[in-house]
C-alpha positions as protocol buffer text, in pm:
chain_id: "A"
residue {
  index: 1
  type: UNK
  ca { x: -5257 y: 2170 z: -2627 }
}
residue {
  index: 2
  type: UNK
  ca { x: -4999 y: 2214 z: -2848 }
}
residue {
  index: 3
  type: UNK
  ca { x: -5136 y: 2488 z: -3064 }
}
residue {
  index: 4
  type: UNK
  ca { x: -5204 y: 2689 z: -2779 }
}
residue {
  index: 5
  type: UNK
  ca { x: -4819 y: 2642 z: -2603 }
}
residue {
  index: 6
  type: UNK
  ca { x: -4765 y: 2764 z: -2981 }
}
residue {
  index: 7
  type: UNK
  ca { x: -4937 y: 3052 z: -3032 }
}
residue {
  index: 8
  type: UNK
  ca { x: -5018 y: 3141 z: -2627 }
}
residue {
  index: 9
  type: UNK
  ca { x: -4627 y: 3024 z: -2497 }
}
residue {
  index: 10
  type: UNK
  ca { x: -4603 y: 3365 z: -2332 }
}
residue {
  index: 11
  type: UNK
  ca { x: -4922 y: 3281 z: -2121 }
}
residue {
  index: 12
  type: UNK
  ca { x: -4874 y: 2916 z: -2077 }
}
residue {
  index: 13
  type: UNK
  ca { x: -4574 y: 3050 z: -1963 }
}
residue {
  index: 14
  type: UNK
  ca { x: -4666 y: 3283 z: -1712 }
}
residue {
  index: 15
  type: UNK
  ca { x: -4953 y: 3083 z: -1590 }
}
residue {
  index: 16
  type: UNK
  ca { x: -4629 y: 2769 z: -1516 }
}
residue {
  index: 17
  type: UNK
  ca { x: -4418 y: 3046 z: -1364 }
}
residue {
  index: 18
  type: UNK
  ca { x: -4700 y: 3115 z: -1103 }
}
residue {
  index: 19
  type: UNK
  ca { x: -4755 y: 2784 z: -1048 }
}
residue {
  index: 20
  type: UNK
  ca { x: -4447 y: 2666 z: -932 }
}
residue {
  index: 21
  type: UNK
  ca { x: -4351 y: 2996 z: -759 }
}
residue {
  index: 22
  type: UNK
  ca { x: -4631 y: 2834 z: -446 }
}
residue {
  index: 23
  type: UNK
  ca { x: -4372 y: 2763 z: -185 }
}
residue {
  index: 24
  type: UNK
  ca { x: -4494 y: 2514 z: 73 }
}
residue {
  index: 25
  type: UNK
  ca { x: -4414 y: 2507 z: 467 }
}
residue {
  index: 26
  type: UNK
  ca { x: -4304 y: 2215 z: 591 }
}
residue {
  index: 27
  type: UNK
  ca { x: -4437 y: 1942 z: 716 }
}
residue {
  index: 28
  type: UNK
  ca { x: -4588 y: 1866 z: 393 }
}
residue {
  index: 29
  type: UNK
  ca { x: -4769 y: 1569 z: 226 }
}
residue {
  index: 30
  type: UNK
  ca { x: -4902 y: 1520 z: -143 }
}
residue {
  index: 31
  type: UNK
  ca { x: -5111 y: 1253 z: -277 }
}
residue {
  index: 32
  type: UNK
  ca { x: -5155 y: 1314 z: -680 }
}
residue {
  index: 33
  type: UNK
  ca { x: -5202 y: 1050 z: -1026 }
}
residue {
  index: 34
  type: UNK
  ca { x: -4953 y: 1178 z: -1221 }
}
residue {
  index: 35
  type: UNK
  ca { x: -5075 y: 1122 z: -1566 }
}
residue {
  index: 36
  type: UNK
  ca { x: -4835 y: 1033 z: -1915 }
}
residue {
  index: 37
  type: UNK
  ca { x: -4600 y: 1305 z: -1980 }
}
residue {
  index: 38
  type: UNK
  ca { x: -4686 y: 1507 z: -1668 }
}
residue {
  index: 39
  type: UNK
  ca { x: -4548 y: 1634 z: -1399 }
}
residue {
  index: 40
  type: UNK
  ca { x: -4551 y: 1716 z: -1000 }
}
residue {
  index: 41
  type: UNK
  ca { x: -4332 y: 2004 z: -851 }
}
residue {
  index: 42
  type: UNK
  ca { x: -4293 y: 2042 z: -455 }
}
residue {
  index: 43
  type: UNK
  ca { x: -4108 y: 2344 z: -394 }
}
residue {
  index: 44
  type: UNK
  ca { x: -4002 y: 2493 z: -36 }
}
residue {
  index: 45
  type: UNK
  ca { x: -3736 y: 2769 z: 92 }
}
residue {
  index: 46
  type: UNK
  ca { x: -3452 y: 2677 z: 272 }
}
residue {
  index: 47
  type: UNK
  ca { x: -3170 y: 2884 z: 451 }
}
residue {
  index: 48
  type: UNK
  ca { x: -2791 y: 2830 z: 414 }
}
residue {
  index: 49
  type: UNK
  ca { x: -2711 y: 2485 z: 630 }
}
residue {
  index: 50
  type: UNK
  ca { x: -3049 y: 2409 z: 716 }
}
residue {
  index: 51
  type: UNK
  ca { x: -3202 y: 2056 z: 613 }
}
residue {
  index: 52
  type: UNK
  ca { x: -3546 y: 1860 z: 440 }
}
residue {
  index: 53
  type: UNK
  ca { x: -3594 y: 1507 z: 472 }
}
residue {
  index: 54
  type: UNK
  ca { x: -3811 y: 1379 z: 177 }
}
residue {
  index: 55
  type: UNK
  ca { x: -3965 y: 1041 z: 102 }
}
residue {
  index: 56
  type: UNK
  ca { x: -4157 y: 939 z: -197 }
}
residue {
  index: 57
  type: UNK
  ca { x: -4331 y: 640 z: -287 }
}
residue {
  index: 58
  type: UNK
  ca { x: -4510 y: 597 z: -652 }
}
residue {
  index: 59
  type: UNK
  ca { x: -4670 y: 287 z: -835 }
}
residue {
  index: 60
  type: UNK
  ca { x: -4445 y: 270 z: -1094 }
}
residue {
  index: 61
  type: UNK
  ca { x: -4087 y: 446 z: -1135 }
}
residue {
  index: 62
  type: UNK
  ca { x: -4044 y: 775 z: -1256 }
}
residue {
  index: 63
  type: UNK
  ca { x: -3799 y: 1037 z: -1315 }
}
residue {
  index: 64
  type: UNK
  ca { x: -3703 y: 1226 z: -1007 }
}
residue {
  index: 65
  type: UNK
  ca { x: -3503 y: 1531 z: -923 }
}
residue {
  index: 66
  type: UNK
  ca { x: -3416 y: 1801 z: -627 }
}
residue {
  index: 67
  type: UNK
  ca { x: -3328 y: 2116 z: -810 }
}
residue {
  index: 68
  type: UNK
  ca { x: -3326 y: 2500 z: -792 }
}
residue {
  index: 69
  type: UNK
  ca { x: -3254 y: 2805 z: -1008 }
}
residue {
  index: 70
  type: UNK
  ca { x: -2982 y: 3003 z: -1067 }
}
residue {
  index: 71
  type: UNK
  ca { x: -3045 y: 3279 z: -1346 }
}
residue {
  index: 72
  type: UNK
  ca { x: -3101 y: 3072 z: -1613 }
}
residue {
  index: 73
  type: UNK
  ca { x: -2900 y: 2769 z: -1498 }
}
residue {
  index: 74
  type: UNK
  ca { x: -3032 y: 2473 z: -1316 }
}
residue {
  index: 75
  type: UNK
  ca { x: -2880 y: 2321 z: -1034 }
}
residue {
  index: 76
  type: UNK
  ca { x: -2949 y: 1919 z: -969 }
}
residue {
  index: 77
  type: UNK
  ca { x: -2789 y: 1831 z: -681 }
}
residue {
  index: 78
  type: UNK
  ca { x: -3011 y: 1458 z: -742 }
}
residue {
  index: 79
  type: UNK
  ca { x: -3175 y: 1381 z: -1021 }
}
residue {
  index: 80
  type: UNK
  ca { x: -3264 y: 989 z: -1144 }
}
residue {
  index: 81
  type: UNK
  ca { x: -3415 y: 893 z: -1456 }
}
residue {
  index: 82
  type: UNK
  ca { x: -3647 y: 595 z: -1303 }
}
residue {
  index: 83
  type: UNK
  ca { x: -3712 y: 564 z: -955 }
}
residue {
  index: 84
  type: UNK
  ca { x: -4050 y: 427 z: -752 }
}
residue {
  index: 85
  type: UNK
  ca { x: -3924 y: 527 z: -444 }
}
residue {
  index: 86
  type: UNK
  ca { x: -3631 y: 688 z: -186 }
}
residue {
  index: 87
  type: UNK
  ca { x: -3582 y: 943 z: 120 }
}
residue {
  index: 88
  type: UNK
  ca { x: -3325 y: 1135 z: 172 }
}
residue {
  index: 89
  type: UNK
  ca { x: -3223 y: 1429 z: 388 }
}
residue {
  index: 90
  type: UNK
  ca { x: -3138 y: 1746 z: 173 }
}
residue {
  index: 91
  type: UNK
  ca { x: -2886 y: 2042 z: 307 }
}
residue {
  index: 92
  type: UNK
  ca { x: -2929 y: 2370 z: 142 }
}
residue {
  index: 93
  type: UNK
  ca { x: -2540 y: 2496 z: 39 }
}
residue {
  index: 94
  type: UNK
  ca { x: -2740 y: 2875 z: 73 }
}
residue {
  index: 95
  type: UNK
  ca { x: -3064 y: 3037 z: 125 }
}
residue {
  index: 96
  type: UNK
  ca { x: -3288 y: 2936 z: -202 }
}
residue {
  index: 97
  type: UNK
  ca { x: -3592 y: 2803 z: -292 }
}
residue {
  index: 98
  type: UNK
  ca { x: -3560 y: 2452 z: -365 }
}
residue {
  index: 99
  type: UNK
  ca { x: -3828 y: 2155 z: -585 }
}
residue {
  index: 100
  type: UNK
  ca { x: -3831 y: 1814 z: -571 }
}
residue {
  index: 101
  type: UNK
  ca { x: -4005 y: 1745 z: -933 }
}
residue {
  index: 102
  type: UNK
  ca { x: -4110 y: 1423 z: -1083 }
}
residue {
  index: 103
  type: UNK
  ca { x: -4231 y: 1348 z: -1417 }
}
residue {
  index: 104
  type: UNK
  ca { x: -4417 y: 1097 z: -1560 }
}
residue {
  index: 105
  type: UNK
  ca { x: -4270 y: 920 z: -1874 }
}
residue {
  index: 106
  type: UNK
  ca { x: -4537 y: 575 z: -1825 }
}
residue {
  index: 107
  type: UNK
  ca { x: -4762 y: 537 z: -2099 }
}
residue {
  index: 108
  type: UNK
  ca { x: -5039 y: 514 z: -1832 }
}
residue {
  index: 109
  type: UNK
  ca { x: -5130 y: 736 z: -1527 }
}
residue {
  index: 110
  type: UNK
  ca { x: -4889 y: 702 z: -1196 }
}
residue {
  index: 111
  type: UNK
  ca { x: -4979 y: 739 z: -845 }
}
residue {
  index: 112
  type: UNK
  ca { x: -4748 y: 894 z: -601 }
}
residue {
  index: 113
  type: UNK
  ca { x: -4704 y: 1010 z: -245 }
}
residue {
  index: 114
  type: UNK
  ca { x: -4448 y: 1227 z: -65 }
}
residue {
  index: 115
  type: UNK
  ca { x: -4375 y: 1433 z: 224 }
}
residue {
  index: 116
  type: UNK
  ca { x: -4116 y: 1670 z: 299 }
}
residue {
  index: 117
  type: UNK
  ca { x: -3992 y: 1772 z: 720 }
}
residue {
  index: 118
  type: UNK
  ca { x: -3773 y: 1968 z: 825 }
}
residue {
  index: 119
  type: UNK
  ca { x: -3477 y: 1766 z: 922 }
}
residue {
  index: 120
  type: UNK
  ca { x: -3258 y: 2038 z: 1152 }
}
């Protein structure tokens, strides 16, 4: 894997690009085994003032975070380094696409669940 982020990182990076560019539609729910090192991106658009509840329950804490892009900054309005679980209710300060991410940093596989409404 590595030699090919190496010598393909334009690709690999393309290919993540697309990924995580999949917005998702409310109400949403995921069910996923996050294995070691990886991660789990749920992304959705909100508009100025409106609102997403999200919940999340995993087996074993991981890092968490609600984040979105500016240029090439990165804007965590919540972001925890070990969590299993939490819900919260999320209001967009302007029209952007938004991602709750976790990531794995276990030495074993994870399992997780969460779910995103909207909340206005």
């Amino acid at each position: 894997m590595r030699w090919a982020l190496l010598n393909l990182g334009w690709l690999m990076l393309l290919v993540f690009e697309s990924a995580c560019a999949e917005m998702r539609v409310a109400p949403v729910a995921i069910e996923v085994s996050l294995e070691s090192g990886a991660f789990e991106e749920l992304c959705f658009e909100l508009g100025a003032g409106q609102s997403m509840r999200y919940t999340f329950d995993a087996g074993a804490p991981l890092e968490f975070n609600l984040h979105w892009h500016r240029g090439n900054e990165v804007l965590y309005p919540v972001k925890i380094d070990a969590i299993a679980r939490i819900g919260g209710v999320f209001r967009a300060p302007q029209s952007e696409a938004y991602c709750l991410m976790w990531t794995n940093r276990m030495r074993s596989s994870v399992a997780l669940r969460a779910r995103i409404d909207r909340a206005d």
